[in-house]
C-alpha positions as a Markdown table, in Angstrom:
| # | Residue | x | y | z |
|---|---|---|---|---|
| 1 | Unk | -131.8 | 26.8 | 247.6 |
| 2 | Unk | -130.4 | 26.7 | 244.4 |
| 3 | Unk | -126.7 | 27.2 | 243.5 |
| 4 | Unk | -126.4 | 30.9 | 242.8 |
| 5 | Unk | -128.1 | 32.0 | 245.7 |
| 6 | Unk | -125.8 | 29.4 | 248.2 |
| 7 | Unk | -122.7 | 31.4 | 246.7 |
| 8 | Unk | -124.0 | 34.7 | 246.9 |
| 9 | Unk | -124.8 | 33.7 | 250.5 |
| 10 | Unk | -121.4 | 32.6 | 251.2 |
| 11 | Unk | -119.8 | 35.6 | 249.4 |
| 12 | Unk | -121.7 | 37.8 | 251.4 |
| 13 | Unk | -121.2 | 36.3 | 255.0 |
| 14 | Unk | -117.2 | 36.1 | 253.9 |
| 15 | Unk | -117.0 | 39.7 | 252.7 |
| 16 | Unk | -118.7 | 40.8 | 255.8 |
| 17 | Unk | -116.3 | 38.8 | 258.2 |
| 18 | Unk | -119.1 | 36.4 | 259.1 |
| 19 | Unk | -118.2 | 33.1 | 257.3 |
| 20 | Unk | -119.2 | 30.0 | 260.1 |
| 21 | Unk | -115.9 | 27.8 | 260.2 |
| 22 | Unk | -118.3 | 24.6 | 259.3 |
| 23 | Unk | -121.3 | 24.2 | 256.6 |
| 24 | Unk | -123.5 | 21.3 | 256.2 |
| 25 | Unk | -124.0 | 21.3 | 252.4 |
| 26 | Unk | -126.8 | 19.1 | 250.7 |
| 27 | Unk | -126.6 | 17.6 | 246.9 |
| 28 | Unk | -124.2 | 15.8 | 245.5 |
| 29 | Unk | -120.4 | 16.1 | 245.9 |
| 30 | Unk | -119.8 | 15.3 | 242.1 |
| 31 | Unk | -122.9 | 17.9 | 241.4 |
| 32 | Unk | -124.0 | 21.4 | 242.8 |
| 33 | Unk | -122.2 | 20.1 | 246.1 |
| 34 | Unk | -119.4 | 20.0 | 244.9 |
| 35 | Unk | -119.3 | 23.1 | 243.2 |
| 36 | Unk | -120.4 | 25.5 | 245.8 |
| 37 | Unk | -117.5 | 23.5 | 247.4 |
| 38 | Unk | -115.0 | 24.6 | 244.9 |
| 39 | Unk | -116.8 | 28.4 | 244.7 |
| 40 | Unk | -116.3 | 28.5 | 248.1 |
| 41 | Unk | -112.5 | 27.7 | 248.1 |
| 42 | Unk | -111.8 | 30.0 | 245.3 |
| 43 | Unk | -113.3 | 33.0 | 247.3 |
| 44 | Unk | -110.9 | 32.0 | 249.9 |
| 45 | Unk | -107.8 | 31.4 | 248.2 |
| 46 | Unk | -107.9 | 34.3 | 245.3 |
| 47 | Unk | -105.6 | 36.8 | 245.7 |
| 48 | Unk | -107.8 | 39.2 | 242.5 |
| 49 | Unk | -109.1 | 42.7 | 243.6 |
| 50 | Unk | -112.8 | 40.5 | 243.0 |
| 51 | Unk | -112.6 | 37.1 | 243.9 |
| 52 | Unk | -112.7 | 34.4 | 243.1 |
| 53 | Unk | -111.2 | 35.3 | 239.6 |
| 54 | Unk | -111.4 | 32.1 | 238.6 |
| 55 | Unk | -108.8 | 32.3 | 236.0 |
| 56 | Unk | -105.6 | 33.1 | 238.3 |
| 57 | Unk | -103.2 | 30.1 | 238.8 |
| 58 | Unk | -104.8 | 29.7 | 242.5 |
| 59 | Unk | -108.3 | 29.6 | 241.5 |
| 60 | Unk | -106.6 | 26.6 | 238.7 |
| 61 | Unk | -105.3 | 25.1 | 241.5 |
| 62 | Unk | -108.0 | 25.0 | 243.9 |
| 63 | Unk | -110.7 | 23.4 | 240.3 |
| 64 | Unk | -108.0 | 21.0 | 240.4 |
| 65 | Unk | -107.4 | 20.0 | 244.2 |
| 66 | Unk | -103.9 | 21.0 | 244.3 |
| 67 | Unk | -104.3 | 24.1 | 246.4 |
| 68 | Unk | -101.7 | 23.6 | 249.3 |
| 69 | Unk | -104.3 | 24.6 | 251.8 |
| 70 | Unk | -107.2 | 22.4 | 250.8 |
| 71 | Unk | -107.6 | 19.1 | 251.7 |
| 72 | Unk | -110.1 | 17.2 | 250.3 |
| 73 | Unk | -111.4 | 13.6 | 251.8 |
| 74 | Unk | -114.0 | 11.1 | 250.2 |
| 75 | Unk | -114.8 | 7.6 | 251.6 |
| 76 | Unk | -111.9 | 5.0 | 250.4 |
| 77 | Unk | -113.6 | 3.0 | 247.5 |
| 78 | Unk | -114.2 | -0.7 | 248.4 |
| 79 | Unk | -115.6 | 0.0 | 252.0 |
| 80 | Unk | -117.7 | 3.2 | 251.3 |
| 81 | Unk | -117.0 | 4.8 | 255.1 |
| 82 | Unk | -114.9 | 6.8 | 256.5 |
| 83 | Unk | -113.0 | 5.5 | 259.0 |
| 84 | Unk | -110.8 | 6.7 | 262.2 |
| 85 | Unk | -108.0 | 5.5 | 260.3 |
| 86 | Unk | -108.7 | 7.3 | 257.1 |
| 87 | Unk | -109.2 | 10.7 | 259.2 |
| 88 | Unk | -105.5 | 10.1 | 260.8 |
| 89 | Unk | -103.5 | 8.7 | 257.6 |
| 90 | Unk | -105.2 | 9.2 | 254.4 |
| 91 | Unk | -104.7 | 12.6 | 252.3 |
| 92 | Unk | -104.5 | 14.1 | 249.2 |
| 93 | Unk | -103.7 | 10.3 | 247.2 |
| 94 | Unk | -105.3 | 7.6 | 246.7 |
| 95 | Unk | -102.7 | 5.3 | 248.4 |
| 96 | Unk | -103.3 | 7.3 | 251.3 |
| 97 | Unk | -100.0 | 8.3 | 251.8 |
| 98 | Unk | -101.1 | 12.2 | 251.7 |
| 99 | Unk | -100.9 | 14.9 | 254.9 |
| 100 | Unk | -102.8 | 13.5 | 257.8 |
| 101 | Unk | -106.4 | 15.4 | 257.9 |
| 102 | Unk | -106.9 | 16.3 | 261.4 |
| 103 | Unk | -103.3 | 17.3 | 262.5 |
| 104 | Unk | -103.4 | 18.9 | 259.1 |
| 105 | Unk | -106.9 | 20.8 | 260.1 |
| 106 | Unk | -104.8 | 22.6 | 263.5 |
| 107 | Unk | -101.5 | 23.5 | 261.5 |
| 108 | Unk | -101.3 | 27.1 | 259.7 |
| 109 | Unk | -102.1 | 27.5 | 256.1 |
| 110 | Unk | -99.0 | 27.3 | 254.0 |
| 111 | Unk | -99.8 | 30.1 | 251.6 |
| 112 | Unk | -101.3 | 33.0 | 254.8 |
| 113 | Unk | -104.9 | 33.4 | 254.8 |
| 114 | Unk | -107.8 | 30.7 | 254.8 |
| 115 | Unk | -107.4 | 26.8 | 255.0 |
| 116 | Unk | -110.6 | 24.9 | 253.9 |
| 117 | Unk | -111.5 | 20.8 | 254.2 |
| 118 | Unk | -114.0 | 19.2 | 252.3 |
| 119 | Unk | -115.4 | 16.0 | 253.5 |
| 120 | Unk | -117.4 | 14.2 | 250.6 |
| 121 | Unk | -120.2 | 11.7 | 251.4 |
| 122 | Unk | -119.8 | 13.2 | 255.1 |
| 123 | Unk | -122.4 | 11.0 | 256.1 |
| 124 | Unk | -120.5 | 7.7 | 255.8 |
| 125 | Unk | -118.5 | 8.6 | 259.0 |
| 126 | Unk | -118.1 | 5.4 | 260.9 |
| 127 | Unk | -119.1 | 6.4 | 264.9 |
| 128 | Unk | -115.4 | 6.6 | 265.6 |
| 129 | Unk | -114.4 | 8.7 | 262.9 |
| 130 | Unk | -117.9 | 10.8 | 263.5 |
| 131 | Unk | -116.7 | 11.4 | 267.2 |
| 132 | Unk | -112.7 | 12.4 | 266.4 |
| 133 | Unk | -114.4 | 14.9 | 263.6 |
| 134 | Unk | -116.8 | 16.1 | 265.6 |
| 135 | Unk | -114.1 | 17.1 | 268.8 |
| 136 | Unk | -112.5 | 19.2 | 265.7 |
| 137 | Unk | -115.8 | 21.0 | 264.9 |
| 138 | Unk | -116.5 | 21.6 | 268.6 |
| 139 | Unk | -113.1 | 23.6 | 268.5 |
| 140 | Unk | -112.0 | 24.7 | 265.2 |
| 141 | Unk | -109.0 | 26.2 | 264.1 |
| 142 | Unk | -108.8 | 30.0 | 263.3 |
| 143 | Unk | -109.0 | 31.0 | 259.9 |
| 144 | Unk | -110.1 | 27.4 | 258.7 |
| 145 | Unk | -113.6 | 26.2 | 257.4 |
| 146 | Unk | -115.3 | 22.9 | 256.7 |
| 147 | Unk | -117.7 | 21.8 | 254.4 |
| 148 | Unk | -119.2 | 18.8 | 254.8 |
| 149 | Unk | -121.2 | 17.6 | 251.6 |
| 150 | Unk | -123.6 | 15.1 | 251.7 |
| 151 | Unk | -126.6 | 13.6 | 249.9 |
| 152 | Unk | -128.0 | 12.2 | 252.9 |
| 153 | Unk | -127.7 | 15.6 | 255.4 |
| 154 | Unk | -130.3 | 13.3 | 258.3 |
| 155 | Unk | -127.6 | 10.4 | 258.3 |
């Protein structure tokens, strides 16, 4: 499916109340991954009559991962997984000093509306990071979605 029609898909299914609070999404997170990623959370966050505006101070925001209610979570550098331990104490920084990704997940947004995670190279989930995630998908919190991106969706 190529780009276009993934975020007319999306659009669609959130403008008719029918957006699914998880997505598997295939391609690259530094490609068209990542940027049906960041389509995605600028629907969710613009406040324009037609969003996502993308030239509002949210929609800015969001482009540039600063949106208080995204959270965005790639595997640490040297070890390439994502561990149990990056799920409870790494964030928004590098030095993992951020919010705490799945207490984070059950609070309420910050700004009222939507909250979105975005797990990059979801498929280097370590089996104990993989199980704590998966307990969140089997019950996820109103109002919140999570997009998994991955280049490796069998993994």
């Amino acid at each position: 499916m190529r780009l276009q029609e993934a975020q007319h898909m999306l659009e669609h299914a959130y403008r008719q109340g029918r957006l699914a609070h998880a997505y598997l999404v295939t391609g690259s997170p530094r490609g068209a991954a990542g940027e049906l990623a960041l389509y995605l959370l600028r629907l969710l966050a613009c406040r324009a009559p037609e969003p996502p505006c993308g030239e509002c101070n949210i929609c800015r925001q969001v482009t540039a991962r600063t949106w208080c209610d995204n959270f965005w979570l790639a595997p640490r550098k040297k070890s390439r997984v994502i561990s149990i331990d990056q799920l409870r104490h790494a964030g928004r920084s590098s030095s993992g000093d951020g919010p705490l990704l799945l207490p984070w997940l059950n609070n309420t947004s910050f700004a009222g509306g939507w909250k979105a995670a975005v797990i990059e190279w979801a498929d280097r989930f370590n089996e104990a990071a993989g199980n704590a995630f998966l307990k969140m998908l089997e019950e996820p919190p109103r109002d919140t979605v999570m997009l998994l991106l991955t280049e490796a969706p069998q993994a």
